[in-house]
C-alpha positions as CSV (number, residue, x, y, z in Angstrom):
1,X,-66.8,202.5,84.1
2,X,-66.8,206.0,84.4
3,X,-66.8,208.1,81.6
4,X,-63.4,210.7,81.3
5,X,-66.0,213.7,81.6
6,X,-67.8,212.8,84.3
7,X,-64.0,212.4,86.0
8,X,-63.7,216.2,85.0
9,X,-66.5,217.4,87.4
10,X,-65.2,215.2,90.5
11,X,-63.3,217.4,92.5
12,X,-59.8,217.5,91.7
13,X,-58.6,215.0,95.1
14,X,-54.9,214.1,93.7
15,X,-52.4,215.2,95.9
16,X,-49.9,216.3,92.9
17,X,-53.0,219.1,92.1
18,X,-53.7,220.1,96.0
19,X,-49.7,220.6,95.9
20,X,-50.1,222.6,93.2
21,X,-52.8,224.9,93.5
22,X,-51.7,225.7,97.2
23,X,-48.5,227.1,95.8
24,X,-46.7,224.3,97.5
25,X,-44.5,223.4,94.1
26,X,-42.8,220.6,95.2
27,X,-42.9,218.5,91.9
28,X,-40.1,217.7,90.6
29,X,-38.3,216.7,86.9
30,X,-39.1,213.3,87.7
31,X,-42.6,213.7,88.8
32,X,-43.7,215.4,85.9
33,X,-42.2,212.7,84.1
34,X,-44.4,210.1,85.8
35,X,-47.7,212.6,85.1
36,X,-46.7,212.8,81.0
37,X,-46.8,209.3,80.8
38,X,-49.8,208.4,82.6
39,X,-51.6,211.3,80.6
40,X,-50.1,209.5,77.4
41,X,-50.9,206.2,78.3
42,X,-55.0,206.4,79.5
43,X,-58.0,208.6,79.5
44,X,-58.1,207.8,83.3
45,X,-55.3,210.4,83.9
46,X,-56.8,213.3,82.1
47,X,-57.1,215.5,85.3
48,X,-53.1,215.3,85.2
49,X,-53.5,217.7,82.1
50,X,-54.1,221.2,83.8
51,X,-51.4,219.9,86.1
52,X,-48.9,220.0,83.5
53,X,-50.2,223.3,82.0
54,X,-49.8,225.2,85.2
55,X,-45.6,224.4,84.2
56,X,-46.1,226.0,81.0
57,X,-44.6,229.4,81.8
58,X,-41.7,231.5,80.8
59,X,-41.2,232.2,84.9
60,X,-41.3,228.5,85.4
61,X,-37.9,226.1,85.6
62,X,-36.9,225.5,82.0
63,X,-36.7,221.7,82.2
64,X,-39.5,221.8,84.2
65,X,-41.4,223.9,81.5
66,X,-39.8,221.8,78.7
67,X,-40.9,219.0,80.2
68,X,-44.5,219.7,80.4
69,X,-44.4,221.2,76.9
70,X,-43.5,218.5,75.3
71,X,-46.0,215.7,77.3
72,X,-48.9,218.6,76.0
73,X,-47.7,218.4,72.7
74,X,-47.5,214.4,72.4
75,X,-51.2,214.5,74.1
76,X,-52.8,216.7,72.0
77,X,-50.9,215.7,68.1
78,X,-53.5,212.9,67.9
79,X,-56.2,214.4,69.5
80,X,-55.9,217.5,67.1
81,X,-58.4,216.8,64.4
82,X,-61.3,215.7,66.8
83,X,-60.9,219.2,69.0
84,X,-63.8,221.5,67.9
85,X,-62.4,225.3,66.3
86,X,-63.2,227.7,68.6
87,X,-65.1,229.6,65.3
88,X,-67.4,226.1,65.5
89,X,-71.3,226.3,67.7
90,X,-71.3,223.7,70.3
91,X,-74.5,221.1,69.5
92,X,-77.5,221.9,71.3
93,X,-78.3,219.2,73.7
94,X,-81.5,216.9,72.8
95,X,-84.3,218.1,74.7
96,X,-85.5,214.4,75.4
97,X,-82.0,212.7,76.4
98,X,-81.6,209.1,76.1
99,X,-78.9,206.8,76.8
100,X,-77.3,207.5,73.8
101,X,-78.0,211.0,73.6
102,X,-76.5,211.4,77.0
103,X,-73.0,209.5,76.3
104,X,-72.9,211.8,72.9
105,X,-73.6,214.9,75.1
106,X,-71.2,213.7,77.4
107,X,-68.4,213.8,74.4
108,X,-69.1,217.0,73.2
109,X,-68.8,218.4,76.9
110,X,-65.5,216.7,76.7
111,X,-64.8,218.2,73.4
112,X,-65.6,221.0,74.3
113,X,-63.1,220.9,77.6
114,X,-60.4,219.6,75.4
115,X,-60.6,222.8,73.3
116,X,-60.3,225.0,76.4
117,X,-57.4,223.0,77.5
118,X,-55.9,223.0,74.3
119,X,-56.5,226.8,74.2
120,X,-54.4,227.6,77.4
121,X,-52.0,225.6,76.0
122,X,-51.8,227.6,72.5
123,X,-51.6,230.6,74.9
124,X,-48.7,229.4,76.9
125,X,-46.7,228.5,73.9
126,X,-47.7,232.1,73.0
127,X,-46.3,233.6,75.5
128,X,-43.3,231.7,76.2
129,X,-42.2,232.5,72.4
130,X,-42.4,236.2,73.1
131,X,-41.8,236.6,76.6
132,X,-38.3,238.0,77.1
133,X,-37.5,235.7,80.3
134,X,-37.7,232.6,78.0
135,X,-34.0,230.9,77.2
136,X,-33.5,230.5,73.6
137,X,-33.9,226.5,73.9
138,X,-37.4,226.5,75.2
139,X,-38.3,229.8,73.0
140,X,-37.3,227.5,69.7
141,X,-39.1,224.7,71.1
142,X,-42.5,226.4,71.5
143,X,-42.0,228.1,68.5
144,X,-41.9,224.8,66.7
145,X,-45.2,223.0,68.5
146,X,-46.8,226.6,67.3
147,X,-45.7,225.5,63.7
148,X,-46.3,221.9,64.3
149,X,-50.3,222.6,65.1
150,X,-50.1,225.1,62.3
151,X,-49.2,222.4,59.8
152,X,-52.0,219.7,61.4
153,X,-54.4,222.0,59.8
154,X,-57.8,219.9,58.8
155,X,-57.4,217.9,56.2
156,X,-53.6,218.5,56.1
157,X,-54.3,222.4,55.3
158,X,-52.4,225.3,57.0
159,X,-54.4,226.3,60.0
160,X,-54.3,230.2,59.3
161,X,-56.8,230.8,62.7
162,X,-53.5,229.7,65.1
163,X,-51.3,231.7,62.6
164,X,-53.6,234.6,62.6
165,X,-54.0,234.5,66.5
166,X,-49.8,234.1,66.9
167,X,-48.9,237.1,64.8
168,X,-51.9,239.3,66.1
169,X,-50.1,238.4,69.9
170,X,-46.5,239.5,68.6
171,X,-48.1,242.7,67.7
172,X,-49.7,243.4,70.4
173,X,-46.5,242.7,72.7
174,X,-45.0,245.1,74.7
175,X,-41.6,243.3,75.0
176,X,-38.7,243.5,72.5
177,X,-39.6,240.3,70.0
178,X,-36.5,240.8,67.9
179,X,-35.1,237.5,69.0
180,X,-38.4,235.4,68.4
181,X,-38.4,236.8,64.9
182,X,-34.9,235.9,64.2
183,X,-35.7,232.4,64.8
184,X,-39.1,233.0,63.0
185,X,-37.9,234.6,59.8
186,X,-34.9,232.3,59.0
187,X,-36.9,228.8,59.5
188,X,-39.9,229.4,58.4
189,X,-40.9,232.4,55.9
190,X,-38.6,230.7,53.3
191,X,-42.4,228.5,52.9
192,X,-44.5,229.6,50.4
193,X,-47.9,229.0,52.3
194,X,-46.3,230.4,55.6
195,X,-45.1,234.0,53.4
196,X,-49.1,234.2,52.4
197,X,-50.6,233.7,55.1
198,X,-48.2,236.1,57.2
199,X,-48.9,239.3,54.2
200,X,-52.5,238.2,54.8
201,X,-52.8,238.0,58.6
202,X,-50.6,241.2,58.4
203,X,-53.0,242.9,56.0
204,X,-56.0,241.8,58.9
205,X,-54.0,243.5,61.8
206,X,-52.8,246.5,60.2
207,X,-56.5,247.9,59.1
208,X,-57.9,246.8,62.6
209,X,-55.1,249.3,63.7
210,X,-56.3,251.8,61.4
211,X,-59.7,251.6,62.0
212,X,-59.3,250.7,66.2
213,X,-62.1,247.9,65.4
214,X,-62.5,246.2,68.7
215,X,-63.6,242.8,66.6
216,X,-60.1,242.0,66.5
217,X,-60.4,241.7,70.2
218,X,-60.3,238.5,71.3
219,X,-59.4,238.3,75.2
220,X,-58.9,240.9,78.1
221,X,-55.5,240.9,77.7
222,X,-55.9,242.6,74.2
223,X,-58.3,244.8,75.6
224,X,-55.5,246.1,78.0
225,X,-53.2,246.4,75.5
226,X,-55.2,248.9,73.3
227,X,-56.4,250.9,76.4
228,X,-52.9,251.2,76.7
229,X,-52.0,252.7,73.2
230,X,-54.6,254.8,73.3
231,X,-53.5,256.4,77.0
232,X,-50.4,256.6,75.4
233,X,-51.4,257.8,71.9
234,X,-49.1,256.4,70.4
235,X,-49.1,253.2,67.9
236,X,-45.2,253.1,67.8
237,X,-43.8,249.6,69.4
238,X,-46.7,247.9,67.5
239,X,-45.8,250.0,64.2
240,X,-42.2,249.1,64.6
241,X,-43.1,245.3,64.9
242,X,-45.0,245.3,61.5
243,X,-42.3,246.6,60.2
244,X,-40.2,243.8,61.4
245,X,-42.2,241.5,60.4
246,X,-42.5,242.6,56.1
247,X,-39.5,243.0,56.3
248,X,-38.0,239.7,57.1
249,X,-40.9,238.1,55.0
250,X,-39.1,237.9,51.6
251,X,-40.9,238.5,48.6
252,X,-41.9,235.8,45.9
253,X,-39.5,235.8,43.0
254,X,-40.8,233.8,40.2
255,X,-37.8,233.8,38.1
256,X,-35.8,232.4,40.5
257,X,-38.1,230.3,42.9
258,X,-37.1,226.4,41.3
259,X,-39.9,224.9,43.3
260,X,-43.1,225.6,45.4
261,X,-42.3,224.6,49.0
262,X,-45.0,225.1,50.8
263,X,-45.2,224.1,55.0
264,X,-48.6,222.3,55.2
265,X,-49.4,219.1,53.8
266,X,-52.1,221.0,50.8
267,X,-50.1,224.5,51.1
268,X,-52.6,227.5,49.9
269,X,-55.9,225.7,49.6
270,X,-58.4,226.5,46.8
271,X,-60.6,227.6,49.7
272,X,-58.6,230.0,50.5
273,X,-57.9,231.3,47.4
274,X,-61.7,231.3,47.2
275,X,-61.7,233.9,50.0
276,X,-60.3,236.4,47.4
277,X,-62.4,239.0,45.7
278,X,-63.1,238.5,41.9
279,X,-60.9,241.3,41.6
280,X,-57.9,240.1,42.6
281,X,-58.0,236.8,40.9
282,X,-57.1,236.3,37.6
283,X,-59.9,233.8,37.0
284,X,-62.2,232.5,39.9
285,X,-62.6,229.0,38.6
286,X,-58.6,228.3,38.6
287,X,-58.1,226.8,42.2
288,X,-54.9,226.5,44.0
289,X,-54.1,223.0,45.7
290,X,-51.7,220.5,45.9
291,X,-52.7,218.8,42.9
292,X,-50.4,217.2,40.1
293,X,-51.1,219.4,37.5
294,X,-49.9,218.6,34.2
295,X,-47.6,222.0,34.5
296,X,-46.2,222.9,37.4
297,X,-44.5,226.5,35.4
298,X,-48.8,227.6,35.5
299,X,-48.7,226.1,39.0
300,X,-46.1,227.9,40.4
301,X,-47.0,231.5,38.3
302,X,-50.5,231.6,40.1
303,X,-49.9,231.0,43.1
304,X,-46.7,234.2,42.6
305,X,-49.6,236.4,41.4
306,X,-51.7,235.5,44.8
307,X,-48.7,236.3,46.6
308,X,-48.1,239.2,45.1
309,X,-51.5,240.4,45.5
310,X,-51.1,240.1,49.1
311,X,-47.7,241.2,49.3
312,X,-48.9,244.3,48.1
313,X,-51.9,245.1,50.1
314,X,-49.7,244.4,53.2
315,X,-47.2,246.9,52.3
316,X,-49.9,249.4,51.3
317,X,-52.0,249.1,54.3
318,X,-48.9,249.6,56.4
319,X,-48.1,252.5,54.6
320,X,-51.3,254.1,55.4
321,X,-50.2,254.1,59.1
322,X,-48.5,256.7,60.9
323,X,-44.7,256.1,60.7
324,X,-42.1,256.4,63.5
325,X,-39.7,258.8,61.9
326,X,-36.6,256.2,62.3
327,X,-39.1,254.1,60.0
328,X,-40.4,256.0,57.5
329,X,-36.8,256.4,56.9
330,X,-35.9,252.6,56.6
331,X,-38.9,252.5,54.2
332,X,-37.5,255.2,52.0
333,X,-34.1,253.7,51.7
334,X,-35.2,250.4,51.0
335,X,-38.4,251.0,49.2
336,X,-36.8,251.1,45.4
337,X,-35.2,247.2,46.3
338,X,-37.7,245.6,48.7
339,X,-41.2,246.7,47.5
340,X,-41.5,248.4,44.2
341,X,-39.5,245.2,42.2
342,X,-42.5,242.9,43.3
343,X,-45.3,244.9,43.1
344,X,-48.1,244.3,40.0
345,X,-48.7,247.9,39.9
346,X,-46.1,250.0,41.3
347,X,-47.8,253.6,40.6
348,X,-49.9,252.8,43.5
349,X,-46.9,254.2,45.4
350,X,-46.9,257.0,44.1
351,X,-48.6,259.3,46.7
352,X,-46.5,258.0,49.1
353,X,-43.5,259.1,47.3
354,X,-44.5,262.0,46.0
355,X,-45.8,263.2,49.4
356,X,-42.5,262.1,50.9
357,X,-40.7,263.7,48.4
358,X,-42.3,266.9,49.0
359,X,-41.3,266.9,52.8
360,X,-37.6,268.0,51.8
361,X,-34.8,267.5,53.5
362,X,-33.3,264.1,54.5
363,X,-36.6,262.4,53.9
364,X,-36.9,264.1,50.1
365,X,-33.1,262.7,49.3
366,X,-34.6,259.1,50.8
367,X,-37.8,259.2,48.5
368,X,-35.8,259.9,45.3
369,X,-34.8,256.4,44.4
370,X,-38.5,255.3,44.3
371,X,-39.8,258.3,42.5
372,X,-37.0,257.8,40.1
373,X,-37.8,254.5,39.2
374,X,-41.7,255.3,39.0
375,X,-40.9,258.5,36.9
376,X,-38.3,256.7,34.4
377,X,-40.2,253.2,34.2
378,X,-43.7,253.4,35.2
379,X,-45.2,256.8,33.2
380,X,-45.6,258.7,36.5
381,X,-45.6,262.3,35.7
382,X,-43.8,264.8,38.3
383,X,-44.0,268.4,36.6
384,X,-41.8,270.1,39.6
385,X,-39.2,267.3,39.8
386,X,-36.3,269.9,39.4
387,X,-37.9,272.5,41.3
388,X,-37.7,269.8,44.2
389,X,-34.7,268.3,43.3
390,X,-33.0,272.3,42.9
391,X,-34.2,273.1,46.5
392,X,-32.5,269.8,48.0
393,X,-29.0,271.3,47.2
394,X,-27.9,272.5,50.5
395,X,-24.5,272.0,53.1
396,X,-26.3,269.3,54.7
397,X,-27.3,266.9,52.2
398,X,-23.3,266.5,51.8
399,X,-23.2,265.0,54.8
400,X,-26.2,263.0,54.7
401,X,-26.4,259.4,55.6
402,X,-27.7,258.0,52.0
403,X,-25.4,260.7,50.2
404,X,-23.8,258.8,47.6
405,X,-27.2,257.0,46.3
406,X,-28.4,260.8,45.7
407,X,-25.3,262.3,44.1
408,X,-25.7,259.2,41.8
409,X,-29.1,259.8,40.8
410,X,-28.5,263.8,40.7
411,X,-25.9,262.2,37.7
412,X,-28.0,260.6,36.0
413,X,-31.4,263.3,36.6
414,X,-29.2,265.8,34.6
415,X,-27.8,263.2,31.7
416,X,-30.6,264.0,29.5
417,X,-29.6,266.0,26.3
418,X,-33.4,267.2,26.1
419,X,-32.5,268.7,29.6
420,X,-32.9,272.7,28.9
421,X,-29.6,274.7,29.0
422,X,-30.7,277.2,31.8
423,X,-31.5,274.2,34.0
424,X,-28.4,272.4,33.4
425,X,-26.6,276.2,34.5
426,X,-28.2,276.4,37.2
427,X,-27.1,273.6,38.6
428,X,-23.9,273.5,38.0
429,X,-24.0,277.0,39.3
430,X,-25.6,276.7,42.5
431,X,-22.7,273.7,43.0
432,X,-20.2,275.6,42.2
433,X,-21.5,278.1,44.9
434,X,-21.9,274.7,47.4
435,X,-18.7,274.5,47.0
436,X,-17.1,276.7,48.9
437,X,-18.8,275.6,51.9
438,X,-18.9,272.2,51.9
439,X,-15.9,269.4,53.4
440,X,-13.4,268.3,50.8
441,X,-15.0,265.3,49.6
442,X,-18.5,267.1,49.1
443,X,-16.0,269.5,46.2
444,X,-14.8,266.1,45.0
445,X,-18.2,265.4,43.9
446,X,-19.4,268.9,42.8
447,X,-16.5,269.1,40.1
448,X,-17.1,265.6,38.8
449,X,-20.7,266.2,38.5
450,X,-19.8,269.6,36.9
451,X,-17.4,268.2,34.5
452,X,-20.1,265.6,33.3
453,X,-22.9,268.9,33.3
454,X,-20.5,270.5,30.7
455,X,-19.4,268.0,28.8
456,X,-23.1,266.7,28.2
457,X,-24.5,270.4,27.5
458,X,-21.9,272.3,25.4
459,X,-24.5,275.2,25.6
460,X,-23.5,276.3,28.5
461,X,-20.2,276.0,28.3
462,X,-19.7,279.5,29.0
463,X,-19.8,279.7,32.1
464,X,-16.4,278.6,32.4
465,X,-15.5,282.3,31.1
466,X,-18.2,284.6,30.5
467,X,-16.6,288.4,29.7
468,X,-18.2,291.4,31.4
469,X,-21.1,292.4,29.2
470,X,-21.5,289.2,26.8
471,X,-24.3,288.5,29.3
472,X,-26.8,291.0,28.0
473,X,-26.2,289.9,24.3
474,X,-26.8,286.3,25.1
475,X,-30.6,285.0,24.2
476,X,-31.6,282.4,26.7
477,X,-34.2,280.5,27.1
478,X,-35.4,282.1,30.1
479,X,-35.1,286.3,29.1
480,X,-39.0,286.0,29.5
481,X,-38.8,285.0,32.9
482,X,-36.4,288.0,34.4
483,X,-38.4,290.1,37.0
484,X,-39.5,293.8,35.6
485,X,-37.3,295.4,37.5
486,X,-34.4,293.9,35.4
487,X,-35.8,294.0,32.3
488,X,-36.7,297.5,32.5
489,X,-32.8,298.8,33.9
490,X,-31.2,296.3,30.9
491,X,-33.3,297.9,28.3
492,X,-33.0,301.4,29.3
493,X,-29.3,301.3,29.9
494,X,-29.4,302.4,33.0
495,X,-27.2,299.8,34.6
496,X,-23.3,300.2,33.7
497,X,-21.0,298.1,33.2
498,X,-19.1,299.6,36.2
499,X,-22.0,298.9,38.4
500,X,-21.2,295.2,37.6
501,X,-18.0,294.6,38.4
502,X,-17.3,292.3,41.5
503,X,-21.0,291.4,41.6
504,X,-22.5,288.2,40.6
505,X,-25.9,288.2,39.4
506,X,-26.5,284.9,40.3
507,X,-29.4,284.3,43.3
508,X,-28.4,281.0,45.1
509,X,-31.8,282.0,47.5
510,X,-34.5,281.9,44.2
511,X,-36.1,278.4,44.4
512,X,-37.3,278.9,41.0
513,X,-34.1,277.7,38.6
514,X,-35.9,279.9,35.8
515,X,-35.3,283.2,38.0
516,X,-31.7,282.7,39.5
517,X,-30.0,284.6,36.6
518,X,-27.4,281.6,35.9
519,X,-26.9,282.3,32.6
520,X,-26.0,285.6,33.9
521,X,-23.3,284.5,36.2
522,X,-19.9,282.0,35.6
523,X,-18.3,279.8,37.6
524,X,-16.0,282.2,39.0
525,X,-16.4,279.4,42.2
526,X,-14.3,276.9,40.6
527,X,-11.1,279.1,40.2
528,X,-11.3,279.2,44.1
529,X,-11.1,275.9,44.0
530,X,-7.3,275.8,42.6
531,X,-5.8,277.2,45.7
532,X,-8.4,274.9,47.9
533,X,-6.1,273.5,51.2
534,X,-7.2,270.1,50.1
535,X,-4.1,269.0,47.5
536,X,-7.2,266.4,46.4
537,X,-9.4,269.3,45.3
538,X,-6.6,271.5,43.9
539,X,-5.6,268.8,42.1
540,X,-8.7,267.1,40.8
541,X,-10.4,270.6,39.0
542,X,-7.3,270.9,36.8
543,X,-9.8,268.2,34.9
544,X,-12.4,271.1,34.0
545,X,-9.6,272.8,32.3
546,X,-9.7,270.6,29.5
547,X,-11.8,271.5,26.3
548,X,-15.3,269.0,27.7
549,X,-17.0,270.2,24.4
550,X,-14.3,267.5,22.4
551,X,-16.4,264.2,23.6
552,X,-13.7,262.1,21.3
553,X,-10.6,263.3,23.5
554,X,-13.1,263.1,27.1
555,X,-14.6,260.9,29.3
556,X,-17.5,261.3,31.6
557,X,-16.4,261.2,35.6
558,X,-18.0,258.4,37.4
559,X,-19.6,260.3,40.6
560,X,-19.9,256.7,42.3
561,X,-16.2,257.2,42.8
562,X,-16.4,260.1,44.7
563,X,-20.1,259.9,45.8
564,X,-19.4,257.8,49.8
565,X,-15.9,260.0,50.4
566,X,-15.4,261.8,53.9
567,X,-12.5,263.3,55.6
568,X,-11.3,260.0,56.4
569,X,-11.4,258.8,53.1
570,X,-9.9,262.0,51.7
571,X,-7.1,261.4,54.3
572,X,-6.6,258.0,53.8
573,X,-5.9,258.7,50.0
574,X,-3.5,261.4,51.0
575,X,-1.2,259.1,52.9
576,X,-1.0,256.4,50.7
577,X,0.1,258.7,47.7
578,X,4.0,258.8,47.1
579,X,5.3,261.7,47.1
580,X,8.5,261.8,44.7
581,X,10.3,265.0,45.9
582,X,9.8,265.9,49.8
583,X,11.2,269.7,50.4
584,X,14.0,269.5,52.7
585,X,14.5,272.6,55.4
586,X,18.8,273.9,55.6
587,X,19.6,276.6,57.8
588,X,23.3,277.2,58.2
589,X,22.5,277.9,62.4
590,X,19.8,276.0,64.4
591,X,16.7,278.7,64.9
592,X,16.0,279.7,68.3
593,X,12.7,281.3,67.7
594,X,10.2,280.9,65.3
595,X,10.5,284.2,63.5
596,X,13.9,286.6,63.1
597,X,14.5,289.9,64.6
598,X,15.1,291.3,61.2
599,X,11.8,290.6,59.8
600,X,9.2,292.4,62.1
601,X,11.8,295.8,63.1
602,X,11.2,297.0,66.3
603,X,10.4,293.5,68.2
604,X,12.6,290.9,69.7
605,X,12.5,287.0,69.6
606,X,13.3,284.5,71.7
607,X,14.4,284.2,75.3
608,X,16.0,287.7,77.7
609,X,19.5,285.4,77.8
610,X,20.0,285.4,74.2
611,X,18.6,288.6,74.0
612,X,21.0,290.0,76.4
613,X,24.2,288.2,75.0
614,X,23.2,289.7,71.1
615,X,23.4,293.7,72.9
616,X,26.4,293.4,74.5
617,X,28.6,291.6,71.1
618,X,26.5,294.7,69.2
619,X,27.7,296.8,71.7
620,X,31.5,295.6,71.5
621,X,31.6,296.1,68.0
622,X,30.2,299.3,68.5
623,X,33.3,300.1,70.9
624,X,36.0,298.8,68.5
């Protein structure tokens, strides 16, 4: 009987295969039936195999490609543990064959087929999942005979080479793979082997991006694809699908996470633990398997401080990459929730942040969350944080996006009773000046976060009225750091009081806050404010009129309330207010014009006719 390999070298003689190969396609549902289950049921129908791959396409007829997908799937399940990794050396043939040598030869030829075959089929599952011609059905289907070979792993361990090669193709696509991860995310990164071995493929493909190391090459296809980023120079679609990808994986929690639930039958294996560098381990001889330990709390807390590990060297090494702008953004916002929660050592961040926040603009409000937390409970140290934090005080960050998460943390930045007195000043000062400039809803939120700046510091409760010359006798903290020019002209005398008057001293253009001459100035801004067209604003800085410097009889303003408000908003609340006496208009004869003859002398009102009829009755009474 002839051997199944030495069938593979006959020429391929079926009719099904001639059909086939000359582009005939006439196969149909139920032939492809009839081929699955003679390849299921003997060896002696093995050539039917690359029959049935050749179906295995996203352009292909879905039941037709369903079909053959899952006849593959049921061939190869059993056969999965004897197929050779493609990492493994074929056996060198004996250079005396026997008989025995030559039927051994003869399996490890049809080993060696077997992994090829199985290798197309790996890609064709590939490729259907990310293909955007593929129907949802067949997509979810390949995606779980993907996971399926991914849990048959040797010895029941998680085969992280298919992984690896599955999430180093979705990188590399040039197709939208938003719905593939949607079904990717949801089903299976809630497993605590599949979230560890996604941070650490991710980790793999994000430094061969880095460092363009063509070792991650592993077919022409992927050769194509990074000629192609490099014509283009750009990194972005791949950048953008890393970033998909963290961010769907959640992080471990180990406070919350009630059991281990791992996807393969031994989870993270103690030999891949052992792949880790004495560094990151908390002790090389404590393995991590499957094992009944006598506590599963130490179980469960080692493998969360593995995780973490490579939860963090993902994010980091993504991080190091050059960010789409749209991105970079999404990182920012999220950063203080998503990242720096889970992280062993969050100060690692902070270049990132500080670099970020040194950008200004919208991407300086973004970074301040993170910075924040670093600054307030990680040590960091961040000697111009109100320099930076001065300078982001401008029109458009009152209409900014993430607006109401910076107005919140502006509240609490300047809560500090060891904040100095010219600082506090000049903030409130330079928001005052804001305020004449910015929409309603931005002066909703610059009085309350004046009204908390003097009620906090009573030292510079001054500036609410500040006579004409009580400015030169007051010592401040900052008389040292007045330009020459000044100093000289206040010391001399040579600047009168006359010279002063309708001037404000105050220089909203200094970025230092030392050197803007707030305690100089008041905050003439906020009387303004009384006669504002908004009734909302008119009505809401009658608060500052109360004495702030009695805490017993005042309350702090809560700028959350005020912090996400807009036109509309402002609007909305003006409509639903009742008003309990509405003005009523009398006039003892209908107007026909908007104005009267008698108040503008010399000009008429209204149309010739009525003009015409008023002359002549003036006339008549003229004559009588």
């Amino acid at each position: 009987m002839a051997s199944p390999a030495k069938k593979r070298k006959q020429p391929q003689g079926n009719e099904e295969r001639r059909k086939r190969r000359s582009g005939g396609g006439t196969l149909a549902l139920d032939d492809l039936k009839a081929l699955g289950h003679q390849l299921l049921s003997s060896r002696a129908h093995i050539n039917n195999l690359p029959v049935l791959l050749s179906f295995l396409s996203p352009s292909s007829p879905v039941a037709l490609a369903l079909e053959s997908l899952i006849s593959i799937q049921s061939f190869f399940v059993p056969l999965f543990p004897e197929i050779p990794s493609s990492l493994s050396v074929p056996n060198k043939r004996s250079e005396a064959p026997t008989d025995d040598g030559e039927e051994k030869d003869v399996e490890l030829v049809f080993k060696d087929w077997l992994r090829e075959r199985f290798g197309e089929f790996l890609n064709g599952l590939i490729e259907i999942t990310v293909s955007e011609q593929s129907v949802d059905a067949l997509r979810d289907v390949a995606l779980d005979a993907i996971m399926d070979f991914v849990k048959l792993g040797k010895d029941g361990r998680f085969h992280s080479a298919i992984y690896h090669r599955f999430l180093h193709r979705i990188v590399r696509a040039t197709d939208a793979v938003d719905p593939l991860l949607d079904l990717l995310g949801p089903k299976y990164f809630k497993y605590i082997d599949v979230r560890y071995f996604t941070y650490t493929s991710m980790d793999k493909i994000i430094k061969s991006f880095e460092s363009s190391n063509t070792n991650e090459i592993v077919s022409v296809y992927d050769i194509l694809i990074l000629l192609l980023l490099l014509l283009c120079s750009s990194m972005e679609f791949p950048v953008r699908i890393m970033y998909n990808i963290l961010s769907r994986c959640p992080p471990l929690e180990a406070e919350k996470e009630q059991s281990c639930e791992m996807w393969s039958q031994l989870g993270i294996s103690s030999k891949e633990v052992g792949k880790l560098s004495s560094n990151d381990l908390v002790s090389d001889a404590e393995p991590v398997n499957s094992r009944k330990v006598d506590s599963d709390v130490s179980l469960s807390s080692h493998i969360t401080k593995k995780i973490k590990l490579k939860f963090a060297k993902a994010w980091i090494s993504f991080l190091k990459l050059p960010l789409p702008v749209d991105v970079y953004k999404e990182v920012l916002a999220s950063l203080h929730q998503t990242i720096i929660p889970y992280l062993a050592n969050p100060s690692i961040l902070c270049d990132f942040l500080t670099t970020s926040y040194d950008i200004g603009g919208v991407v300086s409000v973004m970074a301040l969350n993170g910075l924040f937390i670093l600054m307030t409970q990680h040590g960091l140290e961040y000697p111009k944080f109100y320099e930076k934090l001065y300078a982001l005080l401008t029109p458009e960050v009152f209409m900014a996006k993430h607006r109401a998460g910076f107005f919140q943390l502006l509240d609490i930045c300047l809560k500090s009773t060891y904040l100095p007195a010219y600082l506090a000043a000049t903030f409130a000062k330079k928001l005052s000046r804001l305020a004449l400039s910015v929409p309603p809803s931005g002066a909703l939120i610059i009085i309350a976060v004046i009204h908390n700046l003097l009620r906090r510091h009573p030292a510079i409760n001054f500036l609410v009225h500040q006579p004409i010359g009580d400015e030169n006798d007051r010592d401040t903290s900052v008389e040292d750091d007045r330009s020459g020019e000044d100093a000289r002209e206040s010391d001399n005398g040579h600047l009168s009081l006359s010279a002063k008057l309708g001037t404000d001293p105050f220089n909203i253009q200094e970025c230092d806050p030392a050197k803007s001459n707030a305690m100089r100035s008041s905050l003439w801004e906020i009387e303004t404010l009384r006669h504002h067209y908004s009734p909302a604003v008119s009505r809401f800085v009658a608060s500052l009129e109360n004495d702030l410097t009695v805490r017993a009889k005042t309350s702090e303003v809560t700028v959350a309330d005020f912090s996400s408000g807009s036109y509309a908003t402002v609007f909305r609340e003006e409509v639903r207010r009742r008003i309990k006496q509405v003005p009523i208009a009398f006039y003892k004869v209908i107007p026909s014009s908007l104005f009267d003859n008698s108040e503008f002398p010399g000009w008429t009102f209204g149309n010739q006719q009525n003009d015409k009829q008023e002359l002549n009755a003036r006339q008549n009474e003229v004559t009588v």
